[in-house]
Backbone as CSV, one residue per row, in Angstrom:
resi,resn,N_x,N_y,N_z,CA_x,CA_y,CA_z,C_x,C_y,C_z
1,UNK,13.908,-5.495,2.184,14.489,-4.164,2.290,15.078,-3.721,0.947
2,UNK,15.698,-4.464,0.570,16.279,-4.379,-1.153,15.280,-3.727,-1.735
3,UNK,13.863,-4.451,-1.906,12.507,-3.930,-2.649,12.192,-2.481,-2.497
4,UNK,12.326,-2.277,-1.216,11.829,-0.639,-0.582,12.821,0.231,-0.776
5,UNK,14.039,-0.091,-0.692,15.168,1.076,-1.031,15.127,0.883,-2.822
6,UNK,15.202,-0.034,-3.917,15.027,0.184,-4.967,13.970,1.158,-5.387
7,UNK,12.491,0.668,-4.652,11.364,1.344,-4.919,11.671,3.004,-5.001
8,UNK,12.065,3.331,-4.177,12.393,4.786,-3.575,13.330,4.991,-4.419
9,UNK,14.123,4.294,-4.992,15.569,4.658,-6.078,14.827,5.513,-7.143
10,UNK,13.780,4.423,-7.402,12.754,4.723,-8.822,12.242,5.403,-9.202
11,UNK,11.960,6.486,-7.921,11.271,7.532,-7.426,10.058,7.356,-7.031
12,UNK,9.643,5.903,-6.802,8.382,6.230,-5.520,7.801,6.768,-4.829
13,UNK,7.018,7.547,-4.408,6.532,8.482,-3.310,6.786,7.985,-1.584
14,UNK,6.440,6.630,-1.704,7.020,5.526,-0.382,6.108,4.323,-1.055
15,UNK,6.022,3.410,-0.081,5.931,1.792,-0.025,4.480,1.284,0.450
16,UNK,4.215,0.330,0.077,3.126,-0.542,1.191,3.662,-1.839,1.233
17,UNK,3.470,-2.140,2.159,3.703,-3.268,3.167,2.737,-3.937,4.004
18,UNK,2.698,-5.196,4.363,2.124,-5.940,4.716,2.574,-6.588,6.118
19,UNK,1.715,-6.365,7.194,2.477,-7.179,8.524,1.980,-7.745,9.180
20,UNK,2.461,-8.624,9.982,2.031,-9.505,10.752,2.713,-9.733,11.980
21,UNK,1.580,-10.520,13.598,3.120,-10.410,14.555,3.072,-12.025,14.314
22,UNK,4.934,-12.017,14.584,5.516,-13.538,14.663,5.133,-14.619,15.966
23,UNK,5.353,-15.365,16.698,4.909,-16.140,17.640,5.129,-15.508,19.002
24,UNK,6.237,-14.786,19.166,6.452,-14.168,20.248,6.044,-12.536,20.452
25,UNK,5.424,-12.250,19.324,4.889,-10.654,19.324,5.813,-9.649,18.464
26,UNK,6.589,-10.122,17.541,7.183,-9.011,17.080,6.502,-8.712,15.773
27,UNK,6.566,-7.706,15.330,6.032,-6.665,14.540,6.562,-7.340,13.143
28,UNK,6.391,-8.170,12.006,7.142,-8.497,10.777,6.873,-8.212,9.883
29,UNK,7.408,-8.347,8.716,6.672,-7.416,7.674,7.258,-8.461,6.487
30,UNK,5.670,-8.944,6.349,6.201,-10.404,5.296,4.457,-10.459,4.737
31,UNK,4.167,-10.385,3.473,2.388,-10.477,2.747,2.057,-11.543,2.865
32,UNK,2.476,-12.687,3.232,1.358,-14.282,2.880,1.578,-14.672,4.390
33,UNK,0.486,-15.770,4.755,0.477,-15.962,6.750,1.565,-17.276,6.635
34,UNK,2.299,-17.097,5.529,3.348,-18.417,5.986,4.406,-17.955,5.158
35,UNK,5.513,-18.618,5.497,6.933,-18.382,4.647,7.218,-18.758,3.823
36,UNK,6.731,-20.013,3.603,6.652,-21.095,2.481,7.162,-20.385,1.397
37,UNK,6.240,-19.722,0.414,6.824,-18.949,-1.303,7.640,-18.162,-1.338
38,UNK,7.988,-17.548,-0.281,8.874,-16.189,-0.221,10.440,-16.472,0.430
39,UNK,10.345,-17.380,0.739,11.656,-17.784,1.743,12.121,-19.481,1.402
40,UNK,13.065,-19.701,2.175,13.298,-21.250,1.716,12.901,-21.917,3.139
41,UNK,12.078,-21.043,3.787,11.378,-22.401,4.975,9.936,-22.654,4.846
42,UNK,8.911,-22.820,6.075,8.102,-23.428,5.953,7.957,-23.297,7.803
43,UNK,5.938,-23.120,7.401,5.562,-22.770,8.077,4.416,-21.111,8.515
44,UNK,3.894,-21.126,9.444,2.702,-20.021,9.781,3.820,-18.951,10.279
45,UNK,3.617,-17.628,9.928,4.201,-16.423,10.483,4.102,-16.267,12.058
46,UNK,2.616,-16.934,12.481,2.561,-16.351,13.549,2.790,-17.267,14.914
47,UNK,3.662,-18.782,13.768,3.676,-19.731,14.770,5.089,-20.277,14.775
48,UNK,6.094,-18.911,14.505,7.370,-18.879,14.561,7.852,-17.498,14.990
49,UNK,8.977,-18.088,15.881,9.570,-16.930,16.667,10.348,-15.747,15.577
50,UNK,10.441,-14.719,16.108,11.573,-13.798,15.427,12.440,-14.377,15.431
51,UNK,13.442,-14.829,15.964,14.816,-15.502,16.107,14.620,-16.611,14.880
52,UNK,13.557,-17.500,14.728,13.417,-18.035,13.779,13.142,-18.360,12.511
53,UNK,12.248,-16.513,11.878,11.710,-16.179,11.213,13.563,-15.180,11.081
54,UNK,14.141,-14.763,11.319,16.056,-14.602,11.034,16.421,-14.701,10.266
55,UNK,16.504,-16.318,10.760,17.446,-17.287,9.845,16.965,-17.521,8.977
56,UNK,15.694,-17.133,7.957,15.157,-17.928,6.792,15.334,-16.442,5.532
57,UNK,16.086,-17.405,4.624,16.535,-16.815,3.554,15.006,-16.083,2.925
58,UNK,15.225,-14.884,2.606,13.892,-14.588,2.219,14.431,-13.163,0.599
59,UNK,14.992,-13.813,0.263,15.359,-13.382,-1.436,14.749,-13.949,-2.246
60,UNK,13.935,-15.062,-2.166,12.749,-16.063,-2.962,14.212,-16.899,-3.949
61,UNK,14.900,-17.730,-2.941,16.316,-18.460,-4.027,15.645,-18.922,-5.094
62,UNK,16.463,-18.371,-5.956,16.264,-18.566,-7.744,15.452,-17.812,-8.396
63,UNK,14.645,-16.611,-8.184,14.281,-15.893,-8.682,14.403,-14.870,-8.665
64,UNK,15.596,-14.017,-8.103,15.890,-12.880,-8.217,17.872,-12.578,-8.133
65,UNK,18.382,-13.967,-8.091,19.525,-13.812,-8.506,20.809,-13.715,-7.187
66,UNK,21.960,-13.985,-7.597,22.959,-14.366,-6.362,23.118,-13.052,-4.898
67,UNK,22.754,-11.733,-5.704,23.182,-10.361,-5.643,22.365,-10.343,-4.368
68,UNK,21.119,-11.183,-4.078,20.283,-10.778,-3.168,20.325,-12.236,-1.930
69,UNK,21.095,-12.578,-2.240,20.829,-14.213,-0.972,21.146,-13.353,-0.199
70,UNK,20.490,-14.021,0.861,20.595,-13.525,2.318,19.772,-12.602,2.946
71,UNK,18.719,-12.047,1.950,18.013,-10.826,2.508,16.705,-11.604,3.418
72,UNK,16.961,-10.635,4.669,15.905,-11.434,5.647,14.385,-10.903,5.623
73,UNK,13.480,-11.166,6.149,12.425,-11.396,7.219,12.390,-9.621,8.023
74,UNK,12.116,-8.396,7.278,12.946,-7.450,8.266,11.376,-7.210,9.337
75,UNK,11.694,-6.449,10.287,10.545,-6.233,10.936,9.980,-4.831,10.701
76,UNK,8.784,-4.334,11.270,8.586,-3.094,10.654,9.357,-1.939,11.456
77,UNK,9.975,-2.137,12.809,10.670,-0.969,13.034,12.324,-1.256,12.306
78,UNK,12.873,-1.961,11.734,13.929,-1.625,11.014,13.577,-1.555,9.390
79,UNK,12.176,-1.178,9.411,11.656,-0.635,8.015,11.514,0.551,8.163
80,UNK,11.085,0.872,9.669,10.997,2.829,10.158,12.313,3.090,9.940
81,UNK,13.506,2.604,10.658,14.558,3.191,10.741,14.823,3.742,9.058
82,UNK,14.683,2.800,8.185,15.555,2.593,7.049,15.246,3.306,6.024
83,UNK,13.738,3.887,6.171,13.169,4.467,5.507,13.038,6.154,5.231
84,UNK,13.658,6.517,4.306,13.937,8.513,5.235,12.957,8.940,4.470
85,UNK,13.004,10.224,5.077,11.622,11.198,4.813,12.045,11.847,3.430
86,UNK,10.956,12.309,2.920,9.153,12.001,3.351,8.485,10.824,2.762
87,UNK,9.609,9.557,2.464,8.595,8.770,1.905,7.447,8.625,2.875
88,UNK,6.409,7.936,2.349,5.393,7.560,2.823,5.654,6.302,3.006
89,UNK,4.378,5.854,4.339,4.639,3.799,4.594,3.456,3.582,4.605
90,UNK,2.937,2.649,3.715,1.177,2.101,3.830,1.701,1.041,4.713
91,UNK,0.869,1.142,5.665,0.981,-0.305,6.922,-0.478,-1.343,6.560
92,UNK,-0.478,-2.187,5.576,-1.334,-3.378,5.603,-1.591,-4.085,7.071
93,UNK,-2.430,-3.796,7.796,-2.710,-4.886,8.723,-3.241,-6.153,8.381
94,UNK,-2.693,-7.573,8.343,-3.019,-8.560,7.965,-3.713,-9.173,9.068
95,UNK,-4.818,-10.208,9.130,-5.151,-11.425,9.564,-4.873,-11.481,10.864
96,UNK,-5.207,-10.562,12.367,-4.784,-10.962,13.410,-5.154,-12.092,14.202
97,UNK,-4.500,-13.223,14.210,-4.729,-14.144,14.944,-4.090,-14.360,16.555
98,UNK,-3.449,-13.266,16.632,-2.801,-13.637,17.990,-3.794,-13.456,19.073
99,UNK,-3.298,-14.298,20.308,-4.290,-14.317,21.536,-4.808,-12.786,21.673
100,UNK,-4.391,-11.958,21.805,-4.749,-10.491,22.652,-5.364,-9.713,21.044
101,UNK,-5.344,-9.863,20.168,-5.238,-9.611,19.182,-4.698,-8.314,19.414
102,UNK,-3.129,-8.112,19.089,-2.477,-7.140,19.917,-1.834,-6.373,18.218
103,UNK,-1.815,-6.533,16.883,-1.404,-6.472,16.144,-1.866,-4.935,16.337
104,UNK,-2.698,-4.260,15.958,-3.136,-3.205,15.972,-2.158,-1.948,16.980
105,UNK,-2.700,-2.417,18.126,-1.453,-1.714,19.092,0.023,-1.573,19.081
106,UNK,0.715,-2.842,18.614,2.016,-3.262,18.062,2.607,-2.534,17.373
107,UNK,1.712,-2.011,16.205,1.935,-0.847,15.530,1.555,0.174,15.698
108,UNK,0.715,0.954,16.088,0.687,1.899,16.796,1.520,2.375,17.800
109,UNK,2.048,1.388,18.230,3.149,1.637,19.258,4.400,2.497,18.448
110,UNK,4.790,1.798,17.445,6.038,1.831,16.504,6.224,2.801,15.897
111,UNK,4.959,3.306,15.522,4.290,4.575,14.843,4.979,5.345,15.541
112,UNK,4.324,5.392,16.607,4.620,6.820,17.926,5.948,6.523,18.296
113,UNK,7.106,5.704,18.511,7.916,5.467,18.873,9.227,5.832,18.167
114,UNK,8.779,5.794,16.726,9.740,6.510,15.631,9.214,7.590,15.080
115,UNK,8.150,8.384,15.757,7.701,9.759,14.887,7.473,9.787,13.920
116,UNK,6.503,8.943,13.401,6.134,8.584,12.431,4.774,8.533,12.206
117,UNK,4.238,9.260,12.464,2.632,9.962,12.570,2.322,10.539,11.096
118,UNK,2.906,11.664,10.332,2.557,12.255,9.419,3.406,11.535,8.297
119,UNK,3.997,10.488,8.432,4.162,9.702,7.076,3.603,8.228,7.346
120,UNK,2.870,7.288,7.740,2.249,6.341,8.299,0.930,6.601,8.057
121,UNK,0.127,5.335,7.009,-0.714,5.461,6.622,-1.511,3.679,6.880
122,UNK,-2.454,3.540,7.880,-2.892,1.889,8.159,-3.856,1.734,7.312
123,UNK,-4.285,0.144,6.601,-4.230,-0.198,5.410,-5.279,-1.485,6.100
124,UNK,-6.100,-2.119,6.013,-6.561,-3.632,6.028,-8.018,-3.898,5.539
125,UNK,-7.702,-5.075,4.984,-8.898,-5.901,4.894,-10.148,-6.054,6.164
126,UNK,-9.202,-6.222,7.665,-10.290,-6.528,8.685,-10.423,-5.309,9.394
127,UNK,-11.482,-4.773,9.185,-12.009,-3.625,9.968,-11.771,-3.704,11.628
128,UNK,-11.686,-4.755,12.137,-11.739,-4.540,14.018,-9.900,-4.268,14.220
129,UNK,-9.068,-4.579,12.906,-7.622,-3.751,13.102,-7.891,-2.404,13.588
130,UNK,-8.712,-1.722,11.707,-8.691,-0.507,12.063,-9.389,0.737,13.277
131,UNK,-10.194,-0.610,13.422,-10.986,0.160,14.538,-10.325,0.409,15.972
132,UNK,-9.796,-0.626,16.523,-8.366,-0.684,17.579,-7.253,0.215,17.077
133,UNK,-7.036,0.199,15.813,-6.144,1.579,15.839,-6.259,3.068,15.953
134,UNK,-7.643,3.608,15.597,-8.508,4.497,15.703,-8.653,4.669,17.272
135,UNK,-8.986,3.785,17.991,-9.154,3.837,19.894,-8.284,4.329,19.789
136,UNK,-6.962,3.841,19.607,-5.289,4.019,20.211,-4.944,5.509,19.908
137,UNK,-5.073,5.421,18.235,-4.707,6.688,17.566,-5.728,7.617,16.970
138,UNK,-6.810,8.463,17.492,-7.779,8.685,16.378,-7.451,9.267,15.107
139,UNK,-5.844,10.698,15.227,-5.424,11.001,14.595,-4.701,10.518,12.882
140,UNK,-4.165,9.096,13.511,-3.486,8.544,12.547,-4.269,7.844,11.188
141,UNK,-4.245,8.271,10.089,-5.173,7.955,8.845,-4.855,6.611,8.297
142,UNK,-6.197,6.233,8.019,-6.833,4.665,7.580,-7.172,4.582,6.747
143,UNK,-6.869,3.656,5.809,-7.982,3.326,4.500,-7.926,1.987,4.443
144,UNK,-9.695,1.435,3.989,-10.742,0.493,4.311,-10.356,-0.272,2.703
145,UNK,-9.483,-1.456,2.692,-9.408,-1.866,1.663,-10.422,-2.866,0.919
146,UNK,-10.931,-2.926,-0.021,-11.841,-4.248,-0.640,-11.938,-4.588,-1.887
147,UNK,-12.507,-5.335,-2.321,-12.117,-6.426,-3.521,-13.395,-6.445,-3.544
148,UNK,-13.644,-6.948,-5.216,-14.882,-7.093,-6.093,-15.211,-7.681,-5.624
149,UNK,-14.602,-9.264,-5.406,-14.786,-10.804,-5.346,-15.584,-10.678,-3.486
150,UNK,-15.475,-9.652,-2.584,-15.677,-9.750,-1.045,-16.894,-8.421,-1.019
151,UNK,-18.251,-8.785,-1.396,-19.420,-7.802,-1.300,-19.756,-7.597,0.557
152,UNK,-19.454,-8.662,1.453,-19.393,-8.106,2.654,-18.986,-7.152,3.162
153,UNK,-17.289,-7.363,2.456,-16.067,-6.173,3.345,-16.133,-5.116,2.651
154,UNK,-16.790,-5.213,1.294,-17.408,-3.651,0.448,-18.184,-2.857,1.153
155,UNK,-19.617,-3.602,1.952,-20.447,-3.275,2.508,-20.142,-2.423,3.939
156,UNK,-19.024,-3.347,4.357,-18.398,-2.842,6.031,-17.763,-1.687,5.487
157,UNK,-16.904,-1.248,4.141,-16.309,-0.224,3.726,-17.018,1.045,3.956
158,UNK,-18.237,0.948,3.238,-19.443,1.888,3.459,-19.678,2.116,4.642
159,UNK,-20.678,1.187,5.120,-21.279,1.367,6.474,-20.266,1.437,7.776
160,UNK,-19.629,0.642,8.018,-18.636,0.367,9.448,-18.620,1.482,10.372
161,UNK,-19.633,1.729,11.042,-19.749,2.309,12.133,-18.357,3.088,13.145
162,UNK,-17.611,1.659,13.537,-16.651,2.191,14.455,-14.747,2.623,13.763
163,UNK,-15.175,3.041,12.459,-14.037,3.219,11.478,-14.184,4.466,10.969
164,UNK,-13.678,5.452,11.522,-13.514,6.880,10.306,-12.448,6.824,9.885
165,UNK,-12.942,6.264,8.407,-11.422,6.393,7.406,-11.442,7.341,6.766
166,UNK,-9.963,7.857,6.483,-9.645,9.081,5.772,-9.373,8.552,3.955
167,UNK,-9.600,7.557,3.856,-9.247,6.860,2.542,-9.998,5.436,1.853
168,UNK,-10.105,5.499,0.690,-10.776,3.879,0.320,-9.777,3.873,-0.495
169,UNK,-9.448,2.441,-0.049,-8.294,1.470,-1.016,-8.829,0.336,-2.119
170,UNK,-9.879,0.799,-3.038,-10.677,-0.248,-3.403,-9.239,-1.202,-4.572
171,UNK,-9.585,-2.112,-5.096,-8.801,-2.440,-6.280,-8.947,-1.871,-7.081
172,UNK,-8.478,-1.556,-8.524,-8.079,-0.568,-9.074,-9.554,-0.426,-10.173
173,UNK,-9.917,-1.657,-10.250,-10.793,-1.815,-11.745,-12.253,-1.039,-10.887
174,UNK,-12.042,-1.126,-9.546,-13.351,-0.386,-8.786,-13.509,0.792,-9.122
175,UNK,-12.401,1.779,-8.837,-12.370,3.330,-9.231,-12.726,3.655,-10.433
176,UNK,-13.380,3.696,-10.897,-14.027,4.317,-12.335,-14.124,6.128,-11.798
177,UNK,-14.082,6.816,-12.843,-14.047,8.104,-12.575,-15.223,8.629,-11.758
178,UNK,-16.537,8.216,-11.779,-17.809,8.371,-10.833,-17.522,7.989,-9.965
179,UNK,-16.969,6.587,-9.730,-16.379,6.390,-8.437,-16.005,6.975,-7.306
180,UNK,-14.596,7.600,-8.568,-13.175,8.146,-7.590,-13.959,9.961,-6.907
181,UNK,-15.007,10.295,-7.893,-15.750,11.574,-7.994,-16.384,11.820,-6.547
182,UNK,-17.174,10.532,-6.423,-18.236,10.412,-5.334,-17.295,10.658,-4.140
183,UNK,-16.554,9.749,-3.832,-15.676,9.251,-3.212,-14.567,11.069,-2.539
184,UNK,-14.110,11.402,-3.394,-13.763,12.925,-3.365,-14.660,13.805,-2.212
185,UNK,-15.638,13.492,-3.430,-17.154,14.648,-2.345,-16.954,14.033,-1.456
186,UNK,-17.276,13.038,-1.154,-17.227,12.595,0.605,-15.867,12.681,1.249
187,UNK,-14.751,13.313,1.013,-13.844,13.744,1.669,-12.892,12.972,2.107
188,UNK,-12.569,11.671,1.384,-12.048,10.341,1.146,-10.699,10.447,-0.027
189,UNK,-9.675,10.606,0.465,-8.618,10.141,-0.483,-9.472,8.040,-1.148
190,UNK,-8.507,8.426,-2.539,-8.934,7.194,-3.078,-7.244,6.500,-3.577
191,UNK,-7.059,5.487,-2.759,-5.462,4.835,-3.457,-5.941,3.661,-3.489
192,UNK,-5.005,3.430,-5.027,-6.046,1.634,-5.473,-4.466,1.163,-5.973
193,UNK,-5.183,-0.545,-5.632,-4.094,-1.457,-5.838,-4.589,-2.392,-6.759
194,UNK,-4.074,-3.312,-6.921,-2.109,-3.249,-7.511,-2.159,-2.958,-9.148
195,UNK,-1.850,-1.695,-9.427,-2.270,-1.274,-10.494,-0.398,-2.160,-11.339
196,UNK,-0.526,-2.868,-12.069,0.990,-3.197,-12.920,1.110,-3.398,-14.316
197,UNK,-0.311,-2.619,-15.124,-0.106,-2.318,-16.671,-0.101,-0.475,-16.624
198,UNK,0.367,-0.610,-17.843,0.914,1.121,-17.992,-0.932,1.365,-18.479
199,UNK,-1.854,0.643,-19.469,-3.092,0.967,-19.599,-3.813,1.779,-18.465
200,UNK,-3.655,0.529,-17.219,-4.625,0.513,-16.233,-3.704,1.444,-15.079
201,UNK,-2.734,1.964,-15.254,-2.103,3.273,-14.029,-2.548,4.399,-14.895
202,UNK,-2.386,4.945,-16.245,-3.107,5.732,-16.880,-4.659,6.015,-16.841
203,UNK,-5.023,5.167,-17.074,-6.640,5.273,-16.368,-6.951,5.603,-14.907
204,UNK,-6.187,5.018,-14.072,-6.590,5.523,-12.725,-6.330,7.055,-12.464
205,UNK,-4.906,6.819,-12.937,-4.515,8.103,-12.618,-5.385,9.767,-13.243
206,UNK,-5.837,9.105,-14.768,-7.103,10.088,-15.508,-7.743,10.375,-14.364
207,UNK,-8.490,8.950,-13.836,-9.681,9.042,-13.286,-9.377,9.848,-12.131
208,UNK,-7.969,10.553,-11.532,-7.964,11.039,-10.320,-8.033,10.507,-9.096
209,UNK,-7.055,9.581,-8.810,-7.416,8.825,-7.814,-5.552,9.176,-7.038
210,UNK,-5.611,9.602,-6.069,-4.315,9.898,-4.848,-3.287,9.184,-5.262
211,UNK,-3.639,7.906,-5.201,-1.681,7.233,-5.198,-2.570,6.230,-5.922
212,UNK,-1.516,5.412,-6.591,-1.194,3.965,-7.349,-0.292,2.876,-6.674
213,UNK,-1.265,1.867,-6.344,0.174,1.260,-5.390,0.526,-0.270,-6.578
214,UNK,1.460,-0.288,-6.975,2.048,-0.960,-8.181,3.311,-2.010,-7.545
215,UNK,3.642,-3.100,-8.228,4.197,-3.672,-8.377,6.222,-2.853,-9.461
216,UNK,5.662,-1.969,-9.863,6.448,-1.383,-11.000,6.578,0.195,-10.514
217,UNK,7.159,0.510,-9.661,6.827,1.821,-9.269,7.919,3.095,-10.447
218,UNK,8.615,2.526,-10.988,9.219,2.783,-12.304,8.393,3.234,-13.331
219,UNK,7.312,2.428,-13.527,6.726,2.538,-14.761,5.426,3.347,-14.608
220,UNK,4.918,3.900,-13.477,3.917,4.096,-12.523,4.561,5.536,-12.661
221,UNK,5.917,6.089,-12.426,6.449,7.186,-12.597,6.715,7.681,-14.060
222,UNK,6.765,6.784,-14.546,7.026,7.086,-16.531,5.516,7.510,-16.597
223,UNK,4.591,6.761,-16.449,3.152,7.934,-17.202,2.844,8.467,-16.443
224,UNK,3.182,8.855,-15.375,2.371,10.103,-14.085,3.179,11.213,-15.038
225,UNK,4.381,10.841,-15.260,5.241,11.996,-15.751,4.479,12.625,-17.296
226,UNK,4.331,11.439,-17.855,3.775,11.410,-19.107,2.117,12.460,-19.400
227,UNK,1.643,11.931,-18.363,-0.090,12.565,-17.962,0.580,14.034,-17.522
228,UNK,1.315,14.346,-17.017,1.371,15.666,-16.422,1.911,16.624,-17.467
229,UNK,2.977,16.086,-18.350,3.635,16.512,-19.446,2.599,17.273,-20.613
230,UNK,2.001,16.369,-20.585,0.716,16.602,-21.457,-0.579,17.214,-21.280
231,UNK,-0.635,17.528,-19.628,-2.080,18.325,-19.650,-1.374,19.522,-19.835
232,UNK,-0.255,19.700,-19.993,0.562,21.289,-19.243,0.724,21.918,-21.143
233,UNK,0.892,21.048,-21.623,0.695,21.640,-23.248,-0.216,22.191,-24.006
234,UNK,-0.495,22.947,-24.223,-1.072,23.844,-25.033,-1.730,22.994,-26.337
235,UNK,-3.118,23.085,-26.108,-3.612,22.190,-27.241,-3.483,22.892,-28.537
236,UNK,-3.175,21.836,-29.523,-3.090,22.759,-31.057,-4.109,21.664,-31.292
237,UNK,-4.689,22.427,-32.781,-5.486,22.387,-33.473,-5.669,20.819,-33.911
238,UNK,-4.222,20.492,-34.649,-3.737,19.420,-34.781,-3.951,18.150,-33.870
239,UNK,-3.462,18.547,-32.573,-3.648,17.652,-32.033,-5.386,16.788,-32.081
240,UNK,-6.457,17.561,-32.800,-7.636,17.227,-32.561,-8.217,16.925,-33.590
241,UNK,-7.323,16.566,-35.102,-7.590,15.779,-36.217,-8.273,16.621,-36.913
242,UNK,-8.813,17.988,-36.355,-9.376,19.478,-37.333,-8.624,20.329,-37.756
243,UNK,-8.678,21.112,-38.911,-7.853,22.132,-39.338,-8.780,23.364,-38.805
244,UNK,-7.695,24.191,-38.608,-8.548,25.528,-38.036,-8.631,26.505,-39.672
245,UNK,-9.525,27.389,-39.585,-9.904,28.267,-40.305,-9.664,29.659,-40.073
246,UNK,-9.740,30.576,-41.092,-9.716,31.825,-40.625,-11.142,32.570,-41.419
247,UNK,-11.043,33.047,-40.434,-12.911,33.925,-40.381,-12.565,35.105,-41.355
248,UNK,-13.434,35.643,-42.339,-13.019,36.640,-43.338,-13.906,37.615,-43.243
């Protein structure tokens, strides 16, 4: 929670997040399927209770300093509560392994439950999330995330039949300006991750691509500011290494 209210300090637009349900079905909002690196316990997300997933220190002790011990494990509806408008919330659906595979609905539920329709944006790697969220919600907008390294889930990006996404989340080095172009025409917002050099958010952002989802949402706001500053100026002559002439 620290992360998401700083983010927003920074001037973020809103957050993405990553979730998963815990052993008993609750909604959590933690990126890796175990606690292990992020917390001082140990163990699968989805093979520990909420009550138990609580108690585990999740400030990453020793790398971010005394100011933050104690920060928990939050779930995603006390990420709705906490979060005020208009940020935006990218909802990562992670890895559903639970029996019912109920993750999809879980959130969808939460969605509708905190009015949170027109700032709620679902996010995953496994297409049969988004497709169960689409049944539930057809309204609520999706984007089909994929990676260089995964030519399958590229392929399902394209083709996937039972998925109308309103967005492609490719990684960032994917969007090349033809890319982000094509992508446009077909009526597809384009938000790419994890953009965290000032080079490579400048380039995307050239290339025209919706949002930047960064590690640095600080620095992500220094050249958006920077790119905008500068198309709005009036080109001189100078700026283009020619001297101008006058016609006689």
């Amino acid at each position: 929670m620290a992360a998401f209210r700083l983010a927003l300090a920074q001037g973020a637009d809103g957050v993405e997040l990553d979730v998963a349900l815990s052993a008993n079905g609750a909604v959590v909002v933690i990126h890796d399927d175990t606690v292990d690196r992020t917390t001082d316990g140990a163990g699968r997300v989805d093979r520990l209770t909420l009550a138990q997933l609580k108690r585990l220190d999740a400030s990453s002790p020793g790398k971010f300093g005394a100011q933050f011990a104690g920060e928990r494990i939050p779930t995603l509806d006390e990420v709705f509560q906490a979060l005020p408008a208009p940020a935006l919330i990218n909802v990562e659906l992670k890895r559903d392994t639970s029996p019912g595979r109920n993750l999809a609905a879980e959130v969808v539920a939460l969605v509708r439950a905190c009015g949170l329709e027109e700032r709620v944006w679902l996010s995953s790697f496994y297409y049969d999330n988004l497709a169960r969220a689409k049944r539930l919600a057809p309204r609520l907008p999706v984007g089909l995330l994929y990676a260089p390294d995964e030519p399958l889930r590229m392929l399902q990006a394209w083709l996937w039949p039972g998925v109308r996404a309103q967005a492609q989340h490719p990684y960032h080095l994917l969007a090349q300006a033809l890319a982000v172009r094509w992508w446009h025409w077909r009526g597809y917002r384009v938000n790419v991750w994890t953009v965290n050099t000032e080079p490579a958010m400048r380039r995307a952002m050239q290339h025209g691509v919706d949002a930047v989802i960064t590690n640095y949402p600080d620095v992500a706001v220094r050249v958006r500011l920077a790119i905008s500053e500068a198309a709005s100026r009036p080109h001189r002559a100078a700026d283009h290494g020619w001297r101008p002439y006058r016609r006689r």
